[in-house]
Structure formats: structure tokens, C-alpha cells
C-alpha positions, 0 to 999 in steps of 0.5 A: 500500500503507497503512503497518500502524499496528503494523507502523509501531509495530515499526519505529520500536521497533526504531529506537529500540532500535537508536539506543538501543544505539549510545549505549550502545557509544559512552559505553563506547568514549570511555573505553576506552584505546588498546590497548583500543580497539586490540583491539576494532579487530582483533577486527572485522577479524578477524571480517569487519566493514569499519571 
């Protein structure tokens, strides 16, 4: 099966975006003081998400 060169384009797109997203949350979670980092904790807890 050939890779769709739009297809291809999409993904690394949503890649990028993707990368481009987690740099964003961790700029704000390195200056996020520990109650705060704290709360951010448990609400994924309480929302399911593995940690």
C-alpha cells in the first residue's frame, strides 16, 4: 500500500500540532506552584487519566 502524499501531509500536521501543544502545557506547568500543580494532579485522577 503507497503512503497518500496528503494523507502523509495530515499526519505529520497533526504531529506537529500535537508536539506543538505539549510545549505549550509544559512552559505553563514549570511555573505553576505546588498546590497548583497539586490540583491539576487530582483533577486527572479524578477524571480517569493514569499519571
Amino acid at each position: 500500500m503507497s503512503t497518500n502524499r496528503f494523507t502523509s501531509r495530515l499526519e505529520n500536521d497533526k504531529d506537529y500540532h500535537r508536539a506543538e501543544l505539549i510545549a505549550k502545557i509544559e512552559k505553563v506547568v514549570e511555573h505553576m506552584s505546588l498546590p497548583e500543580l497539586e490540583a491539576l494532579v487530582y483533577d486527572l485522577f479524578s477524571k480517569g487519566k493514569e499519571i
